[in-house]
Every structure is written in C-alpha cells, then in structure tokens.
C-alpha angles and dihedrals in degrees: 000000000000113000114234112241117226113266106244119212122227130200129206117252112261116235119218100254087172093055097054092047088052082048097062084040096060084051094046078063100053093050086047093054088046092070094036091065095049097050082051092052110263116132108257121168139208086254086060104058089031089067099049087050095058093042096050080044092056089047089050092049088046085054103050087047095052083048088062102046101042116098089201144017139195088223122049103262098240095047087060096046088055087052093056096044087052094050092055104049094053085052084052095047084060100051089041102054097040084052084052091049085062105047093044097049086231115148122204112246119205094272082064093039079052091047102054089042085056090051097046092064094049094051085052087061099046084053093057087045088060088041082060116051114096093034104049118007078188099067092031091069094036089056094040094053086051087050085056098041082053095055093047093056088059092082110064092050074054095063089037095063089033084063091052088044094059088053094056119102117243133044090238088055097049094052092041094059097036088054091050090047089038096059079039099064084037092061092050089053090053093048075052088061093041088054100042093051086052082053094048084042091058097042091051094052090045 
C-alpha cells in the first residue's frame, strides 16, 4: 500500500506593499517639486505635471491591486489605502493649482515661492515616514511629527502673503493670489492627514 505523502501548504507571495506606496510618494515629490519650481520662477508646463499624475495614479492603482491579492501586510490595509489616497490627492492638489494659476492669470510672488518650498520639504519628510514603517515604528513617527510641524508653519507664511494680497490692485489679481495661497495651505493640511495616519498606523502596531 502506497504511503501517503504529507500535504504541504502552501502561501501566496506577498507582495511589497511598502515598496509600491514609497513608490507613489517618491512621485508625490516629484509633483510637489514640480510646483515648487514654478512658484520660484523655472518654466514648467501642463505636460509636466500631467506625466507625474499618471504616473502617482499608476502607482496608486499598483498598490490597490497588491492590497487585494496579499494574505498578509506589515500595515493594516486600510491604514495604507488612506495613505495612498492621501498621497494622491496632494499630487492632484499640485497639478491642480498650478492649472488654476493659469486660468486665473495669477502669478506666484515669493511668499508663495517660500510656501511650496515649505511644503517640498514636508512632503520629503512624510515620504521617510512612509520609508520607515515596517522597519522602525521609532523614526516613522519622528519623521512623521516633523512632516506635520512642517505643514503648521505654513500658516503664518499664509497670513503673511494674505496681508500682501489685500494690498494688490484689481479685483482679478486679489482673488487670483488668495486662491493660490488658499490650495497652498489645503494641500499642508492633507500632508497633515498623511502623517497623522503614519502616527495612528505605529501606535496600532506597538
């Protein structure tokens, strides 16, 4: 009689669902630096940011597909699909107000050059938050707390620039600027989100 051989179990491959969300960060970065240039000066077009959008969006597709198909991850799923969606729609916010800018004639002045640098650097730190978790729940949240001290000292340079709107001539011109300011200070409270949901992802591993 045949001898029966032990059943062997086998689990599906997991897929690095931390790699593909610091993937769409590095590419929220390099929507965010995109602006950043502009409001300092430097000729970006509509192609430009169009491009990096597609290309955060595939990473964000990659991502919620790898999210269906792992048995297990090192994040809590739903922690790492509000990250993404967090992610996006801070690379949105970019394109968006840069395609606002234009339609509204509105050129950036150097509080707003200031403010997306501002928020360049945040996002940099958002983005080694997200390198880290996995690895060190410790310099996740550091990182993250310096992404959302980053974000809060965006306002005052908001007031700052509000105070030198009110002073512009024309109606056209005072709307223009405020809104820019305006998307500016919305995409900081989003990176807020993002890093705070780092924060809620590390306690709830701890």
């Amino acid at each position: 009689m045949a001898r029966l051989r032990p059943r062997r179990w086998f689990l599906p491959d997991t897929p690095d669902v931390l790699g593909l969300l610091r993937a769409q960060s590095l590419l929220t970065i390099e929507g965010v630096d995109l602006l950043a240039a502009w409001a300092s000066g430097a000729e970006v077009s509509e192609s430009d940011f169009r491009v990096v959008e597609d290309h955060g969006e595939a990473a964000k597709r990659n991502l919620m597909i790898a999210l269906r198909e792992a048995f297990i991850t090192p994040v809590e799923p739903e922690d790492l699909f509000a990250m993404s969606r967090g992610l996006g729609w801070i690379l949105d916010g970019a394109g968006d107000l840069f395609r606002e800018a234009g339609v509204l004639e509105a050129d950036p002045d150097d509080g707003i050059a200031e403010i997306t640098k501002q928020l360049a650097v945040c996002v940099r730190e958002l983005d080694s938050a997200i390198g880290d978790l996995g690895s060190s729940g410790h310099r996740a949240m550091a990182a993250a707390d310096r992404a959302i001290g980053l974000a809060r000292e965006m306002q005052p340079q908001y007031y700052l620039g509000m105070r030198v709107t009110l002073r512009l001539k024309g109606r056209r011109n005072r709307i223009g600027r405020r809104e820019i300011y305006r998307r500016c200070l919305a995409i900081g409270d989003i990176a807020i989100d993002v890093s705070e949901r780092v924060v809620y992802a590390v306690v709830k591993e701890s």
